[in-house]
N, CA, C and O of each residue as an XYZ file, in Angstrom:
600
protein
N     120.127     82.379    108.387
C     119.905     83.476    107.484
C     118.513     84.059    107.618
O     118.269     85.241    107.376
N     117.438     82.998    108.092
C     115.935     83.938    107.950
C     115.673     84.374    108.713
O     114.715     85.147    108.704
N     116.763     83.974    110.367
C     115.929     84.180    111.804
C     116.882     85.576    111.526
O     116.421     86.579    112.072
N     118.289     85.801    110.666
C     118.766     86.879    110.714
C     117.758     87.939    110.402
O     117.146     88.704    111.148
N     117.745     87.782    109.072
C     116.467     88.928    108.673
C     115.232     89.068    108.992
O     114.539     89.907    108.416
N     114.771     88.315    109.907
C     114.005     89.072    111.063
C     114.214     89.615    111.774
O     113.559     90.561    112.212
N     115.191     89.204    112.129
C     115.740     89.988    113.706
C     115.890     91.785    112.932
O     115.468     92.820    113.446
N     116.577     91.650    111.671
C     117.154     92.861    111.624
C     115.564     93.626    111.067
O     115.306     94.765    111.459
N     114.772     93.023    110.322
C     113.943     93.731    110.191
C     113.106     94.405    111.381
O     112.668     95.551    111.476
N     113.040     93.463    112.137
C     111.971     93.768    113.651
C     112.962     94.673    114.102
O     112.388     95.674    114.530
N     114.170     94.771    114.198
C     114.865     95.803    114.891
C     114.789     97.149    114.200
O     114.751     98.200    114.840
N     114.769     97.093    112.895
C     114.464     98.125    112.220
C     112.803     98.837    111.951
O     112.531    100.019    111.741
N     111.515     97.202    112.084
C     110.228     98.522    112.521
C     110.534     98.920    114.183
O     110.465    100.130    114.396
N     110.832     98.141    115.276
C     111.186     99.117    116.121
C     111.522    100.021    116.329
O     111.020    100.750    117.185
N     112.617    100.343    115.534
C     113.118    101.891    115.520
C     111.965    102.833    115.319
O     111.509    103.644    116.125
N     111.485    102.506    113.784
C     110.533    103.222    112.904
C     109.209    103.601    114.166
O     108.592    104.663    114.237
N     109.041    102.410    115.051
C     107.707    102.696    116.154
C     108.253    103.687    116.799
O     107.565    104.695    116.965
N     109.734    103.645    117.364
C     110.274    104.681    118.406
C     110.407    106.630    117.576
O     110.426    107.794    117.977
N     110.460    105.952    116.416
C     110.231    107.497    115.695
C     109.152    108.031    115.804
O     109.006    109.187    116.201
N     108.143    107.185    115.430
C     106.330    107.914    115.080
C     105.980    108.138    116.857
O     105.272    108.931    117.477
N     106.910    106.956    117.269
C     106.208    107.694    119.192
C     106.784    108.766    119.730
O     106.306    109.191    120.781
N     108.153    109.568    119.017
C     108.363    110.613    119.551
C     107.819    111.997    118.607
O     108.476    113.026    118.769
N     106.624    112.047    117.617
C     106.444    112.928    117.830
C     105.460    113.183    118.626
O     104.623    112.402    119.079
N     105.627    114.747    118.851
C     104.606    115.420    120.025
C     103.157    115.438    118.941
O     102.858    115.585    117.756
N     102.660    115.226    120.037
C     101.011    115.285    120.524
C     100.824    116.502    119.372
O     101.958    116.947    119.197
N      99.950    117.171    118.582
C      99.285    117.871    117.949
C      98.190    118.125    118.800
O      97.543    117.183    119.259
N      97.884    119.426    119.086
C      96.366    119.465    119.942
C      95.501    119.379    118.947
O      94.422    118.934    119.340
N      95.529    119.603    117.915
C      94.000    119.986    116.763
C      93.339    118.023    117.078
O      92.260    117.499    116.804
N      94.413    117.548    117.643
C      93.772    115.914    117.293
C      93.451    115.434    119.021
O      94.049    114.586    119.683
N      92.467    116.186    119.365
C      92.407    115.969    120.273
C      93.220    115.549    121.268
O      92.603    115.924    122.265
N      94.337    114.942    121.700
C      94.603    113.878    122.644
C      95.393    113.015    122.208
O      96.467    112.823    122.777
N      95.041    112.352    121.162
C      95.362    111.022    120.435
C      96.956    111.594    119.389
O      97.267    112.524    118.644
N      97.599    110.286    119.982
C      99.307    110.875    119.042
C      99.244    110.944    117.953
O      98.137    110.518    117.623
N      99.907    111.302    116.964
C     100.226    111.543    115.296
C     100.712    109.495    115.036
O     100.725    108.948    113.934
N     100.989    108.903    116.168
C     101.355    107.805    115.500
C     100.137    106.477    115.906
O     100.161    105.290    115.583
N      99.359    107.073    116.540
C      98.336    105.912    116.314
C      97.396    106.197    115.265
O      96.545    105.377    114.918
N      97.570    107.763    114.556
C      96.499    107.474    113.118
C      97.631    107.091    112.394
O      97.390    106.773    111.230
N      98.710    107.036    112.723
C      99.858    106.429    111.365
C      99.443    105.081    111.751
O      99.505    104.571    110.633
N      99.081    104.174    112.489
C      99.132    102.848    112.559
C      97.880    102.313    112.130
O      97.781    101.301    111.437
N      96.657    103.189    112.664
C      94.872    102.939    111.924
C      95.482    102.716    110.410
O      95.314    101.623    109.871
N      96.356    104.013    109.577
C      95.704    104.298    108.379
C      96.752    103.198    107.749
O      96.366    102.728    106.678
N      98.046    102.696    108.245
C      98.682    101.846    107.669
C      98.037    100.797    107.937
O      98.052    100.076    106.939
N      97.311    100.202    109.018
C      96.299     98.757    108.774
C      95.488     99.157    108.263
O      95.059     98.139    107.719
N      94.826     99.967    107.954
C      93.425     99.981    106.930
C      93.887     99.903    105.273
O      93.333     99.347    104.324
N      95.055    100.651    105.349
C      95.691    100.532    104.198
C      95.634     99.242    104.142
O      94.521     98.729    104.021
N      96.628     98.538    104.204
C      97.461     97.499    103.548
C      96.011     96.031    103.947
O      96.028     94.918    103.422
N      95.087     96.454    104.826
C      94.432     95.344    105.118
C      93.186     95.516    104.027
O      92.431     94.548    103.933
N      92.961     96.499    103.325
C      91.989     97.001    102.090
C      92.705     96.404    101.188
O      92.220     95.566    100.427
N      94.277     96.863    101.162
C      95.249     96.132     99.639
C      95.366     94.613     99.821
O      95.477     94.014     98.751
N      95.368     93.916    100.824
C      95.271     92.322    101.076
C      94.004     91.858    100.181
O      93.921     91.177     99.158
N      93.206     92.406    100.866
C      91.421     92.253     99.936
C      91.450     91.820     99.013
O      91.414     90.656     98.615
N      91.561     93.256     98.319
C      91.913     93.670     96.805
C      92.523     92.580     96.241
O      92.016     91.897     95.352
N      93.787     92.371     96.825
C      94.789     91.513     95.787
C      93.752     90.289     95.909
O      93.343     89.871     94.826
N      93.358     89.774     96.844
C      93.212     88.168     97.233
C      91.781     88.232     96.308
O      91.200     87.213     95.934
N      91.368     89.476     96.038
C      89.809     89.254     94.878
C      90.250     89.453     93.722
O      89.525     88.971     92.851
N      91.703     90.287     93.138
C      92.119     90.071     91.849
C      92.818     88.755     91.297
O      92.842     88.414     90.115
N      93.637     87.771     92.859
C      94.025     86.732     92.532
C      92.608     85.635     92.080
O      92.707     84.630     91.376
N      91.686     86.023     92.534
C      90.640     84.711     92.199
C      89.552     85.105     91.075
O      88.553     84.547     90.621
N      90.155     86.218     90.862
C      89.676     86.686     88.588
C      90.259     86.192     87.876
O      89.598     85.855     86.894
N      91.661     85.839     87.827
C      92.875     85.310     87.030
C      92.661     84.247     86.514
O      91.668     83.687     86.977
N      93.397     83.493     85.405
C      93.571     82.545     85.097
C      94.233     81.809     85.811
O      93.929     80.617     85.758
N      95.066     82.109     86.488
C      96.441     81.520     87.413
C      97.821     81.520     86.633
O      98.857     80.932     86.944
N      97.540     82.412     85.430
C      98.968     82.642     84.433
C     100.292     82.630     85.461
O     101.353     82.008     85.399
N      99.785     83.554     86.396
C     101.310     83.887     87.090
C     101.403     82.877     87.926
O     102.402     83.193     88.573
N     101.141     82.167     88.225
C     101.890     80.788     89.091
C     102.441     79.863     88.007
O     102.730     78.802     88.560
N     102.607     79.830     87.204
C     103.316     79.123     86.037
C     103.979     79.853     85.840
O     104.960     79.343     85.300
N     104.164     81.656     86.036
C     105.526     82.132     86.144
C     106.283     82.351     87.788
O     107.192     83.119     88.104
N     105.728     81.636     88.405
C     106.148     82.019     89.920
C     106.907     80.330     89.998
O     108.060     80.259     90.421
N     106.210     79.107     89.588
C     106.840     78.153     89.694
C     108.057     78.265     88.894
O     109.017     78.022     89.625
N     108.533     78.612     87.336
C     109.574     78.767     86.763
C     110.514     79.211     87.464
O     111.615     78.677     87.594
N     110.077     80.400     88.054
C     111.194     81.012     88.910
C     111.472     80.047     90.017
O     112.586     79.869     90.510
N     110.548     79.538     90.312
C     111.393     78.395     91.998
C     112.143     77.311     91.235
O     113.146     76.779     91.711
N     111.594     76.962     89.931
C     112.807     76.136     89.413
C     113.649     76.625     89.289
O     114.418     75.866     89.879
N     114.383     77.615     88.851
C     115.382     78.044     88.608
C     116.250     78.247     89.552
O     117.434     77.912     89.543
N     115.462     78.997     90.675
C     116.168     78.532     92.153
C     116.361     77.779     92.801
O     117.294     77.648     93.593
N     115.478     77.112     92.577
C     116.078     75.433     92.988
C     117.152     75.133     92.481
O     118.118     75.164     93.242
N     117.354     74.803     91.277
C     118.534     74.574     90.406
C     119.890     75.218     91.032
O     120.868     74.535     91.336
N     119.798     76.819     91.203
C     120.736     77.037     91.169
C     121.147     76.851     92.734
O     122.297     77.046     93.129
N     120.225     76.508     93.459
C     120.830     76.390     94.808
C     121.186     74.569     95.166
O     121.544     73.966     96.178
N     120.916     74.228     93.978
C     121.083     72.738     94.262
C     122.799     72.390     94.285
O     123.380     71.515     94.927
N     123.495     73.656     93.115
C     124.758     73.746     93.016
C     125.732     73.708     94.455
O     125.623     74.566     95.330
N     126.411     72.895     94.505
C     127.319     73.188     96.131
C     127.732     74.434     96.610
O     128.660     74.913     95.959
N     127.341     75.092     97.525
C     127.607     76.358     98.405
C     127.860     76.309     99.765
O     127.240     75.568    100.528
N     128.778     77.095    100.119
C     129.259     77.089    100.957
C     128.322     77.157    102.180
O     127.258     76.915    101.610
N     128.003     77.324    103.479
C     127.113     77.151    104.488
C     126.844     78.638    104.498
O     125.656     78.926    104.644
N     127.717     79.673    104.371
C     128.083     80.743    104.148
C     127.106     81.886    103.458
O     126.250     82.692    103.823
N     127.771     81.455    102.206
C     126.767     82.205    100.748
C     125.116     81.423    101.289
O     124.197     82.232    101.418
N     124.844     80.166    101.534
C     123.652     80.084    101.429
C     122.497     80.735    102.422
O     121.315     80.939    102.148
N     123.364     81.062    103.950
C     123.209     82.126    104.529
C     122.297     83.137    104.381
O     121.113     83.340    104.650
N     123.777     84.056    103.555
C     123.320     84.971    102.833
C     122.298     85.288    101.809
O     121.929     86.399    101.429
N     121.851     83.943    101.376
C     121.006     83.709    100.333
C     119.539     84.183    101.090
O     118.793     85.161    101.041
N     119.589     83.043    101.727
C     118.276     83.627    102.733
C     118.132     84.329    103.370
O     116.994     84.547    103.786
N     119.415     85.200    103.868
C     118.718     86.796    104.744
C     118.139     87.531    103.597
O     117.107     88.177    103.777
N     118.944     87.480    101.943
C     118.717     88.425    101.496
C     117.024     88.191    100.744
O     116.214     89.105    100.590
N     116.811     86.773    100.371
C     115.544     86.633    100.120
C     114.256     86.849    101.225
O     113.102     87.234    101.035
N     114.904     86.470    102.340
C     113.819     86.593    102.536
C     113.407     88.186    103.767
O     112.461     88.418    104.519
N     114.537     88.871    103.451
C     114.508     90.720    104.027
C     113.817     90.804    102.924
O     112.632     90.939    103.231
N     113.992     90.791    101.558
C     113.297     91.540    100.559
C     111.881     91.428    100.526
O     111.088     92.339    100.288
N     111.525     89.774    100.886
C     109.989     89.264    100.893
C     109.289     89.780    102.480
O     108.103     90.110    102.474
N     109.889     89.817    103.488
C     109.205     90.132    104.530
C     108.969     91.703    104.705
O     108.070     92.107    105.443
N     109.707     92.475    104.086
C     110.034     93.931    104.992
C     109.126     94.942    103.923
O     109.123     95.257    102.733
N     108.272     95.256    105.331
C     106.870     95.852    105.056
C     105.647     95.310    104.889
O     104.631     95.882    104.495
N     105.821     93.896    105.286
C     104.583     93.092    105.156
C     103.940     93.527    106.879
O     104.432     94.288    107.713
N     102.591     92.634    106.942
C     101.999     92.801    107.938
C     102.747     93.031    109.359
O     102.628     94.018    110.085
N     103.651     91.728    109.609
C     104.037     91.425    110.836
C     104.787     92.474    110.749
O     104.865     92.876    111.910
N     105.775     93.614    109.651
C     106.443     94.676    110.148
C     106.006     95.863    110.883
O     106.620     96.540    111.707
N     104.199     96.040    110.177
C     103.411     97.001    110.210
C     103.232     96.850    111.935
O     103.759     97.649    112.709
N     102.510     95.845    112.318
C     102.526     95.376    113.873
C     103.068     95.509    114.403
O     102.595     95.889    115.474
N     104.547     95.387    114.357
C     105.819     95.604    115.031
C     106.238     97.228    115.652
O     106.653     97.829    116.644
N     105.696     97.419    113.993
C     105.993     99.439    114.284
C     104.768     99.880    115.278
O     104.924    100.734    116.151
N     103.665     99.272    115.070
C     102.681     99.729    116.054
C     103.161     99.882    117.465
O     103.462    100.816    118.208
N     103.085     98.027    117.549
C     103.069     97.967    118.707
C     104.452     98.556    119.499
O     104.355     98.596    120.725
N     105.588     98.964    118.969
C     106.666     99.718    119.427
C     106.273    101.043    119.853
O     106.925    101.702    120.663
N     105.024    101.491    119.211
C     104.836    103.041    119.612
C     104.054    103.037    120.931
O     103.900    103.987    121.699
N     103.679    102.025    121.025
C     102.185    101.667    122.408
C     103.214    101.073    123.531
O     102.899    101.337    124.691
N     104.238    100.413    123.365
C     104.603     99.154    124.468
C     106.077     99.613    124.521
O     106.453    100.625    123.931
N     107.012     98.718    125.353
C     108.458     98.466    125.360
C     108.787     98.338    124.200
O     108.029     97.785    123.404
N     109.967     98.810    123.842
C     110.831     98.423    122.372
C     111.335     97.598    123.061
O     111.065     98.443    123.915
N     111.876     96.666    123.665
C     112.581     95.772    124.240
C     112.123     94.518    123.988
O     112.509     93.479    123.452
N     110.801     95.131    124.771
C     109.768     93.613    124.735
C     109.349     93.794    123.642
O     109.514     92.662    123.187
N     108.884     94.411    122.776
C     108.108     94.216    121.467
C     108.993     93.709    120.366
O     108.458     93.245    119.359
N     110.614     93.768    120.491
C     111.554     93.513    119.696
C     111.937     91.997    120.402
O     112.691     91.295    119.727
N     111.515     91.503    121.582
C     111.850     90.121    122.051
C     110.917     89.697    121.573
O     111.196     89.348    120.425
N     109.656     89.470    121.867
C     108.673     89.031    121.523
C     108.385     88.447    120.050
O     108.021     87.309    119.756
N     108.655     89.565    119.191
C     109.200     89.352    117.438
C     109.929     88.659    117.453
O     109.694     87.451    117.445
N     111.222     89.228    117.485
C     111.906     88.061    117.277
C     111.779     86.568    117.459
O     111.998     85.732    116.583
N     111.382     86.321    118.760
C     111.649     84.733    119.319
C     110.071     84.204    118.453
O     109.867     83.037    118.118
N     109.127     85.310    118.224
C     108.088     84.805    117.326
C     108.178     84.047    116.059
O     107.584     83.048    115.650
N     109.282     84.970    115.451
C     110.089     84.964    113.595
C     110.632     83.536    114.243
O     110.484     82.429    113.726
N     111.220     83.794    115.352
C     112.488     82.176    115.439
C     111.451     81.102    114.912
O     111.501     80.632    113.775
N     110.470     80.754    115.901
C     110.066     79.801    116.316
C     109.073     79.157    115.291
O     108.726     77.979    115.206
N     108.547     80.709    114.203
C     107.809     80.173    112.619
C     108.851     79.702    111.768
O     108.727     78.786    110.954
N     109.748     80.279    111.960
C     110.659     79.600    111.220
C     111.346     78.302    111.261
O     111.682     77.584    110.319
N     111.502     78.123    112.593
C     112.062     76.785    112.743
C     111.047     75.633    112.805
O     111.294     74.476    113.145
N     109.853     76.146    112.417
C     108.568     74.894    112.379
C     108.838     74.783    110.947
O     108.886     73.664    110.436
N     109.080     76.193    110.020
C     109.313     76.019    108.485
C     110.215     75.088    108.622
O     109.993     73.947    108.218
N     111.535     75.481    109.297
C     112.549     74.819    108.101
C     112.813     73.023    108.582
O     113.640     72.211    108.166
N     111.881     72.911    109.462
C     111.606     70.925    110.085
C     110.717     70.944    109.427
O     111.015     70.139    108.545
N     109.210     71.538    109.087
C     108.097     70.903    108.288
C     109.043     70.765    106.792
O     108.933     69.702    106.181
N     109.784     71.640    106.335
C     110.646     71.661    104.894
C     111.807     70.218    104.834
O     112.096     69.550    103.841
N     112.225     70.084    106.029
C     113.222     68.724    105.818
C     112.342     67.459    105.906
O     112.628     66.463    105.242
N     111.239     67.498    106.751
C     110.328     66.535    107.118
C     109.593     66.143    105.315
O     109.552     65.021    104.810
N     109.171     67.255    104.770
C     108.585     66.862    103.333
C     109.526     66.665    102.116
O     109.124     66.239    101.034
N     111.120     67.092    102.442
C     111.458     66.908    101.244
C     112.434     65.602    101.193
O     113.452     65.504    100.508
N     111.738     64.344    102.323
C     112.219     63.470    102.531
C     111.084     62.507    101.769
O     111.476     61.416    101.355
N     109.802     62.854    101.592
C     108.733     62.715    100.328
C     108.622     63.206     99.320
O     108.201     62.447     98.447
N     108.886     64.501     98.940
C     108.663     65.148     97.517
C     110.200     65.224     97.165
O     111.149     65.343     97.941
N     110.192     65.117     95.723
C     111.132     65.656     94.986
C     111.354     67.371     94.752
O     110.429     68.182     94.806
N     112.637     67.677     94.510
C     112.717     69.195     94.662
C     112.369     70.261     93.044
O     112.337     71.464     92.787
N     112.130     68.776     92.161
C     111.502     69.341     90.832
C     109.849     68.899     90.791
O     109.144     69.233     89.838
């Protein structure tokens, strides 16, 4: 389910790179395509909003991780219930498309699709997503053979 929703996400900033690389050149900008200031201003963006957040997370009390853990209990719980191999699947493309798509590694993806091969930049991702993931989900069986899931 997670290597799914990578795949489909990386296939989908690919596209998004193959869009911003076909438009034409603007002369007023010297030279330089309309989609490498889309890629400056989306990393300056989102790498200014990383900042930001990571200096508003360390003002806090930490209120919201006592509401972020509630919620993993609850999911825990409810995934502790028997499910099919199926639904649980589905569980995780859909959690974790919602949590990945538009984060950094998408932003990169769209870049580097406008500069390089969509082929290779969509292999490369992918087998990247595989291979974090499958360190997740062995470091995750490896610890929850020590920790309890409450």
């Amino acid at each position: 389910g997670s290597v799914g929703a990578l795949a489909v996400m990386t296939v989908f900033a690919v596209l998004i790179g193959q869009v911003f690389h076909s438009i034409p050149e603007i002369p007023a900008l010297n030279g330089i395509k309309v989609d490498e200031y889309i890629a400056v201003g989306a990393f300056l963006y989102f790498g200014l909003k990383l900042l930001r957040d990571s200096y508003l997370i360390q003002e806090t009390d930490g209120s919201g991780i006592d509401e972020e853990l509630e919620e993993a209990k609850q999911e825990v719980s409810k995934t502790s219930e028997a499910k099919s191999s199926l639904a649980l699947m589905g569980q995780a493309f859909s959690l974790v498309f919602a949590a990945e798509i538009g984060d950094r590694s998408f932003l990169a993806t769209i870049a580097l699709s406008t500069a390089f091969s969509p082929f290779a930049v969509a292999a490369g991702a992918i087998s990247g997503h595989a291979l974090a993931t499958a360190i997740a989900v062995m470091s995750g069986a490896y610890l929850a053979k020590y920790l309890s899931e409450k």
